[in-house]
TORTI-293147 format. One record per atom (N, C-alpha, C): x, y, z; atom name; residue in three letters. Coordinates in steps of 0.02 Angstrom, whole numbers, plus 50000, padded with zeros to 5 digits. Example, Ala and Ser with C-alpha at 12.3 -4.5 7.8 and 13.67 -1.06 7.14 Angstrom:
REM TORTI-293147
@u: 50660 v: 49716 w: 50390 lumza: N lumvex: ALA
@u: 50615 v: 49775 w: 50390 lumza: CA lumvex: ALA
@u: 50660 v: 49835 w: 50390 lumza: C lumvex: ALA
@u: 50642 v: 49888 w: 50354 lumza: N lumvex: SER
@u: 50684 v: 49947 w: 50357 lumza: CA lumvex: SER
@u: 50645 v: 50002 w: 50394 lumza: C lumvex: SER
This chain:
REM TORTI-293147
@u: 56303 v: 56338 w: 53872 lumza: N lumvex: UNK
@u: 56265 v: 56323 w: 53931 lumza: CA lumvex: UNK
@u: 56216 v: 56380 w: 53945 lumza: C lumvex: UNK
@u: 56157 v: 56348 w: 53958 lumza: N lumvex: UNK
@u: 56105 v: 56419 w: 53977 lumza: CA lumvex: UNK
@u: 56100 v: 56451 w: 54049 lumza: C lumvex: UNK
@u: 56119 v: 56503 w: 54062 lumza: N lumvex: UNK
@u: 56087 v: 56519 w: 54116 lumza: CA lumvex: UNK
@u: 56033 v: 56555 w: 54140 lumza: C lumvex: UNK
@u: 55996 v: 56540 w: 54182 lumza: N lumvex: UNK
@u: 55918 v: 56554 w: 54212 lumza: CA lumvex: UNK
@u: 55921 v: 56646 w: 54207 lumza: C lumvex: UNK
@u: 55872 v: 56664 w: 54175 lumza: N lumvex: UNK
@u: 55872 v: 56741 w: 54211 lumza: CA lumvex: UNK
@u: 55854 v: 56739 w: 54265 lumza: C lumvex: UNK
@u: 55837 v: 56802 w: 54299 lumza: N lumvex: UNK
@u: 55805 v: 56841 w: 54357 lumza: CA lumvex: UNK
@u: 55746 v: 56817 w: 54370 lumza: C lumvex: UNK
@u: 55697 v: 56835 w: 54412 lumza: N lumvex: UNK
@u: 55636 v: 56832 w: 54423 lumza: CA lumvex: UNK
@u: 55593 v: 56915 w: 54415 lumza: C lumvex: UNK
@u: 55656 v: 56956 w: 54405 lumza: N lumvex: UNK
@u: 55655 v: 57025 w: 54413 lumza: CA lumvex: UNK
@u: 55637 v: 57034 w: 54326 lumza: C lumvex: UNK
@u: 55692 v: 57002 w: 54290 lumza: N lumvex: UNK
@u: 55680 v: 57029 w: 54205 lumza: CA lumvex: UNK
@u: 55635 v: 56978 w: 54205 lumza: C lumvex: UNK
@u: 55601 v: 56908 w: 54233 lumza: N lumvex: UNK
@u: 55534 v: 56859 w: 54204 lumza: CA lumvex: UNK
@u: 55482 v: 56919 w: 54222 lumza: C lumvex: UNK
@u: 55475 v: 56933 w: 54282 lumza: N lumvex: UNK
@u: 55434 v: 56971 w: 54299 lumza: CA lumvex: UNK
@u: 55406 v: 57042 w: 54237 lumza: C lumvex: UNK
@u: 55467 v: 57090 w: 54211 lumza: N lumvex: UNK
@u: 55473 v: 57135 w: 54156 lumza: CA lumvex: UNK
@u: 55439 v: 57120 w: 54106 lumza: C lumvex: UNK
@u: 55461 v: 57062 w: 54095 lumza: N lumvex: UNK
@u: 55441 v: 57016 w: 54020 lumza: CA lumvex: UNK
@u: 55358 v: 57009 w: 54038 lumza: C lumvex: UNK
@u: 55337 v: 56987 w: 54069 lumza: N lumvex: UNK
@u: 55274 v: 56954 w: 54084 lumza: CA lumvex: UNK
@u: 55225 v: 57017 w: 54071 lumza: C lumvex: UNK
@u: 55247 v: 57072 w: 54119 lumza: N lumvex: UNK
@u: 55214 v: 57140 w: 54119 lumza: CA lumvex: UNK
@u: 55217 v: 57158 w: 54027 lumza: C lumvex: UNK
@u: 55256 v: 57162 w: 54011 lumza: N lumvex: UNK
@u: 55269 v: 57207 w: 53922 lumza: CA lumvex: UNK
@u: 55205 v: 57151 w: 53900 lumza: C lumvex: UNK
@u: 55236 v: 57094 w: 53915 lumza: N lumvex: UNK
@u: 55175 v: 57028 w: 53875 lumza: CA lumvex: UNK
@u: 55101 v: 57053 w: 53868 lumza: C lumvex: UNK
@u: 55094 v: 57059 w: 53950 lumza: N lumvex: UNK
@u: 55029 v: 57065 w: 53954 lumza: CA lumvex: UNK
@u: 54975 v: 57117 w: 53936 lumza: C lumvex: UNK
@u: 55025 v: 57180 w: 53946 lumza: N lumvex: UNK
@u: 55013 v: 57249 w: 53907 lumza: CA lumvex: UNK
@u: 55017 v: 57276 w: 53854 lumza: C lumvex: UNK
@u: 55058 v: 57222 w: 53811 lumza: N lumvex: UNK
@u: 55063 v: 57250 w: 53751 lumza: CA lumvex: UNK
@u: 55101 v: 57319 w: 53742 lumza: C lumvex: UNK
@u: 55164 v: 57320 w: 53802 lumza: N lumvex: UNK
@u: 55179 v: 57369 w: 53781 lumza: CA lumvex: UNK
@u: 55229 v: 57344 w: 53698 lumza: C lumvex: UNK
@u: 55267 v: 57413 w: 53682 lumza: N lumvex: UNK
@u: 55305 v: 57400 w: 53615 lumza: CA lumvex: UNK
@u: 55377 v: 57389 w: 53659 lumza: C lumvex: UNK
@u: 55427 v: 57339 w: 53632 lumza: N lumvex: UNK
@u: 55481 v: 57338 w: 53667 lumza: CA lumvex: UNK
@u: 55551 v: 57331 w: 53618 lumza: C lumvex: UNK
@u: 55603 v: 57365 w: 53643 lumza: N lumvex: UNK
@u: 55674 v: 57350 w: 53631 lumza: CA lumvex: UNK
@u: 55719 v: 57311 w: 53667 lumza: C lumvex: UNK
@u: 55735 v: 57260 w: 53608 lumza: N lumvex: UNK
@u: 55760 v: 57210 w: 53653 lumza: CA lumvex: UNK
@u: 55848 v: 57218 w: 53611 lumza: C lumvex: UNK
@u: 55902 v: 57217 w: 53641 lumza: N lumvex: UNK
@u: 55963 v: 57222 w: 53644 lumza: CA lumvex: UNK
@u: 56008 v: 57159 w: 53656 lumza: C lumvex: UNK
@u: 55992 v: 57124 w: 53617 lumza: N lumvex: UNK
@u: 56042 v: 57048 w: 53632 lumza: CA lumvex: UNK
@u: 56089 v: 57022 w: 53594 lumza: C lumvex: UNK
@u: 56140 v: 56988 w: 53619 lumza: N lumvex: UNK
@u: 56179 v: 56959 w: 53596 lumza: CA lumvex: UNK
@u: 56159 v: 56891 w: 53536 lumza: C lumvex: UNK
@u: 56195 v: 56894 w: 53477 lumza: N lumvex: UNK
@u: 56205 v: 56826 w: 53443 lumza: CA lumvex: UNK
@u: 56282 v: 56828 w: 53408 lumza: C lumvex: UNK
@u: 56283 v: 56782 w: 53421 lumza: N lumvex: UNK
@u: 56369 v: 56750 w: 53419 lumza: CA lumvex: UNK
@u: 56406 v: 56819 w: 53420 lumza: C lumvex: UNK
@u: 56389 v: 56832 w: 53484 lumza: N lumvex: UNK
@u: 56447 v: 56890 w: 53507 lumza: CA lumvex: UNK
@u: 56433 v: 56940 w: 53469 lumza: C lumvex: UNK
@u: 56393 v: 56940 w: 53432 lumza: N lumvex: UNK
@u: 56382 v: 57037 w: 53388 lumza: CA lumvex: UNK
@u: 56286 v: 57045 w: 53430 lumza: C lumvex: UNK
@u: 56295 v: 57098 w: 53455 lumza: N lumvex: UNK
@u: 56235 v: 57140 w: 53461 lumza: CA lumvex: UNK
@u: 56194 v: 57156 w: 53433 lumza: C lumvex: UNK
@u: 56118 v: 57145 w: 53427 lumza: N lumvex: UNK
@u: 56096 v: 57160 w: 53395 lumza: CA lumvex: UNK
@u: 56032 v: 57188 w: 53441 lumza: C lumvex: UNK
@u: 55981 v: 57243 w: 53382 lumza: N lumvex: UNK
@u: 55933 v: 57270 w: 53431 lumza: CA lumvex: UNK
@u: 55866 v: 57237 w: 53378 lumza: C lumvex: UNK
@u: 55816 v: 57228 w: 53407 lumza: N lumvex: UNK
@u: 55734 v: 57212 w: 53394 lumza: CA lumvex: UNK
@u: 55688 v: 57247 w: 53396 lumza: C lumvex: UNK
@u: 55639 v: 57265 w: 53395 lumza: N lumvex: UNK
@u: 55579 v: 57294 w: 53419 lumza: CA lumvex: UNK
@u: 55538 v: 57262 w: 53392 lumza: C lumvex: UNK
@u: 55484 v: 57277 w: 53433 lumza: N lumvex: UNK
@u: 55410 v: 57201 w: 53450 lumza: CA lumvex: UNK
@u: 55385 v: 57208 w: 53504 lumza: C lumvex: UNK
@u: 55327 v: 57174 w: 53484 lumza: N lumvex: UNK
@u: 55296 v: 57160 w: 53553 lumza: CA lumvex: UNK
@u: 55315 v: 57087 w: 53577 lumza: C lumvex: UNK
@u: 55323 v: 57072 w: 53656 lumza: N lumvex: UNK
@u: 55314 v: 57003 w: 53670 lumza: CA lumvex: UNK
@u: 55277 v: 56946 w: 53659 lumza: C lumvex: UNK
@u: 55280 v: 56920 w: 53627 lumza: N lumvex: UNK
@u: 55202 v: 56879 w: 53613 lumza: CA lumvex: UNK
@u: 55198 v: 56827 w: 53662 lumza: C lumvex: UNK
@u: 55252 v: 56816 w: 53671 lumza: N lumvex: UNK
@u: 55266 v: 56734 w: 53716 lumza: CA lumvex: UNK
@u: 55309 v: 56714 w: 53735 lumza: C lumvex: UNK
@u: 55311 v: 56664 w: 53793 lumza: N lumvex: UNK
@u: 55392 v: 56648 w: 53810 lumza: CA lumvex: UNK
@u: 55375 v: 56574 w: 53813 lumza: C lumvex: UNK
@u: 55430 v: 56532 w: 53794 lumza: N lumvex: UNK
@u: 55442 v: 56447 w: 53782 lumza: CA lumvex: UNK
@u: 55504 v: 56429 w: 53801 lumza: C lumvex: UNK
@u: 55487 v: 56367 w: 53825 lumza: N lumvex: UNK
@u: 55574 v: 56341 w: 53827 lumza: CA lumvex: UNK
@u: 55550 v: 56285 w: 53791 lumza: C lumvex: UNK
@u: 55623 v: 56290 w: 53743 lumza: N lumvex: UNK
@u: 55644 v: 56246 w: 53698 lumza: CA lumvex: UNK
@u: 55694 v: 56187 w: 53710 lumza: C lumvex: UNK
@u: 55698 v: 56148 w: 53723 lumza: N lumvex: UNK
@u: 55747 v: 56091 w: 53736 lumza: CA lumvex: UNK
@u: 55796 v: 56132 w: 53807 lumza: C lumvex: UNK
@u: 55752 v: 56145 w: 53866 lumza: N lumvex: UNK
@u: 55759 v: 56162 w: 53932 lumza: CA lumvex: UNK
@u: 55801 v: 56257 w: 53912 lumza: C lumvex: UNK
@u: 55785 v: 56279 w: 53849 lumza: N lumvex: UNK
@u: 55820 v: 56362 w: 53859 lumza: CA lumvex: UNK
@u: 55774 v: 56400 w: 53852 lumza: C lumvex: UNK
@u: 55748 v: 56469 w: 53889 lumza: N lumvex: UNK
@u: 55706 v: 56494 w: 53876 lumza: CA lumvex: UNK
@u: 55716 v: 56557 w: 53824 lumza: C lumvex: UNK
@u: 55654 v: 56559 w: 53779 lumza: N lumvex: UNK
@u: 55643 v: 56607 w: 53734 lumza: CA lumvex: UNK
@u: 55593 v: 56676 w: 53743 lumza: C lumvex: UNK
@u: 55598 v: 56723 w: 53715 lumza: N lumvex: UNK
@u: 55531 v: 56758 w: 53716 lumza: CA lumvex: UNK
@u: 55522 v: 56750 w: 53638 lumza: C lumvex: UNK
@u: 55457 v: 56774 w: 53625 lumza: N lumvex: UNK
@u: 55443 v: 56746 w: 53552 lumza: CA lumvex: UNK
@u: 55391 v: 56827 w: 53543 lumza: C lumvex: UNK
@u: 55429 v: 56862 w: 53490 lumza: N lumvex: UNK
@u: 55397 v: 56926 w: 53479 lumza: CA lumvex: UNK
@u: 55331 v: 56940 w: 53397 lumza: C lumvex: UNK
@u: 55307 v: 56977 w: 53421 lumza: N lumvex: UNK
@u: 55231 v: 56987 w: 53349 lumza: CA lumvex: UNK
@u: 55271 v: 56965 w: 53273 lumza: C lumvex: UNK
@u: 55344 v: 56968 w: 53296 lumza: N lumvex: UNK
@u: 55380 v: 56970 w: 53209 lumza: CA lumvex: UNK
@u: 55394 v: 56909 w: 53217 lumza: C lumvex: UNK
@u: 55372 v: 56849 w: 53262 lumza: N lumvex: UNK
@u: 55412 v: 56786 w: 53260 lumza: CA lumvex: UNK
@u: 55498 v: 56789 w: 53253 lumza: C lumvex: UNK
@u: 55511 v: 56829 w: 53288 lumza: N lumvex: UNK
@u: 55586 v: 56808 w: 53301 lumza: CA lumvex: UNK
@u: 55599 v: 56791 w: 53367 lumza: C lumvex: UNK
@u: 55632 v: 56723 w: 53376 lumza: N lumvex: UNK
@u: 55650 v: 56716 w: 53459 lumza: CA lumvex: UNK
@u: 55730 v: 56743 w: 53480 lumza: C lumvex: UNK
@u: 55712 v: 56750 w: 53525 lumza: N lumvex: UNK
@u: 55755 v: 56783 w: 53579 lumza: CA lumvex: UNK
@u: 55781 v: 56754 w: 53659 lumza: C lumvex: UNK
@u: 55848 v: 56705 w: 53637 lumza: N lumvex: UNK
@u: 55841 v: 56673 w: 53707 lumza: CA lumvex: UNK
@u: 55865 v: 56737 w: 53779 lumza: C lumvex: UNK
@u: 55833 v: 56698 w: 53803 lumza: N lumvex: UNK
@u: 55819 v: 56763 w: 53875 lumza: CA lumvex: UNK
@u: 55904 v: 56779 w: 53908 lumza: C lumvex: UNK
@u: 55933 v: 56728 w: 53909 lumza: N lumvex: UNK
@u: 56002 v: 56734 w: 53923 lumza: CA lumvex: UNK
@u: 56065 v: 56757 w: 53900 lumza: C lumvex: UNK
@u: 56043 v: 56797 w: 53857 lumza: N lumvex: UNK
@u: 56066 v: 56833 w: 53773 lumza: CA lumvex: UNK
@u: 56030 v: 56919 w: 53782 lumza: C lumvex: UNK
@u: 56008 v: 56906 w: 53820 lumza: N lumvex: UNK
@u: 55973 v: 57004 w: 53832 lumza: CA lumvex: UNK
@u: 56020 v: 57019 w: 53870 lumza: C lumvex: UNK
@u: 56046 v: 57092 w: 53831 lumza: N lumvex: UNK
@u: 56086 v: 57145 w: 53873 lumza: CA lumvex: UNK
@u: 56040 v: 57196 w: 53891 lumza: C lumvex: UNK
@u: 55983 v: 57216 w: 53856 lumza: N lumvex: UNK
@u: 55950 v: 57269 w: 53873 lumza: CA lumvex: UNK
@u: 55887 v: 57249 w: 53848 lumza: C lumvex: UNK
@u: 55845 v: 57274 w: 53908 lumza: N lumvex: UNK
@u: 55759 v: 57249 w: 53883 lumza: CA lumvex: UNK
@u: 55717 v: 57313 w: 53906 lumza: C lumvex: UNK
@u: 55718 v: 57348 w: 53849 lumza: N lumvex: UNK
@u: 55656 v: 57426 w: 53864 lumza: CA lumvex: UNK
@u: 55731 v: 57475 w: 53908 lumza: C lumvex: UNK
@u: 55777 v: 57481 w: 53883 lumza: N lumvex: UNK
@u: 55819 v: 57523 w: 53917 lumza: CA lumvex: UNK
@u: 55842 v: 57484 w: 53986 lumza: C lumvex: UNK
@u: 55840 v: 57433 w: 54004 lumza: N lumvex: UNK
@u: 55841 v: 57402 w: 54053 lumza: CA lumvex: UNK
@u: 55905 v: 57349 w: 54052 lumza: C lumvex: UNK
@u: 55975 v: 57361 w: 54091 lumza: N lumvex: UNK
@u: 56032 v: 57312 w: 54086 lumza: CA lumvex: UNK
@u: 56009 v: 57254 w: 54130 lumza: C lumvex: UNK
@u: 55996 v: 57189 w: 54080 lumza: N lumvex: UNK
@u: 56008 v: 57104 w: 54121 lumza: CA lumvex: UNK
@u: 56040 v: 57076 w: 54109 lumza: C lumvex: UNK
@u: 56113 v: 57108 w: 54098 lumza: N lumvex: UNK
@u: 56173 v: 57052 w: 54065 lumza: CA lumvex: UNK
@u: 56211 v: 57101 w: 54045 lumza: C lumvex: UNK
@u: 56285 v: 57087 w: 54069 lumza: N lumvex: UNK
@u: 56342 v: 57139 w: 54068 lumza: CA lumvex: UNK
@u: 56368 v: 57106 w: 53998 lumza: C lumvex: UNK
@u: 56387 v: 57149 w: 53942 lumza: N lumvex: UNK
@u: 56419 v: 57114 w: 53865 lumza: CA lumvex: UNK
@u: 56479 v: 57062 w: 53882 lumza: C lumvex: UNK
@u: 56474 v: 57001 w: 53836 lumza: N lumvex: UNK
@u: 56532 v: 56959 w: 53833 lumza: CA lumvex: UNK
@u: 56587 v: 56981 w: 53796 lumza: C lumvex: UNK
């Protein structure tokens, strides 16, 4: 089941987007951690879940970030 982020980490996301800053993203897949770096290129929802979509084309559903730029939005499962 997906749940909605913040308006606080959409907000984060939008800013890195638009600036181009470089980002570390810290998320979960099937329960192992993993880290990224990229820029944001984009965010989509896919069959109602949202993604960010980074310069390396890897997506990243938003509800799966533990850490975005040093930043905790999700306590580990």
């Amino acid at each position: 089941m997906y749940t909605p982020i913040s308006l606080d980490f959409f907000d984060q996301l939008n800013v890195a987007m638009q600036r181009k800053i470089p980002s570390t993203v810290v998320f979960l897949d099937n329960g192992e951690k993993k880290t990224l770096k990229g820029l944001v290129h984009t965010m989509e929802v896919i069959d109602g879940i949202e993604y960010m979509i980074l310069n390396t084309k890897e997506k990243i559903r938003l509800d799966k970030v533990v850490l975005f730029n040093g930043r905790r939005h999700k306590e580990e499962e």
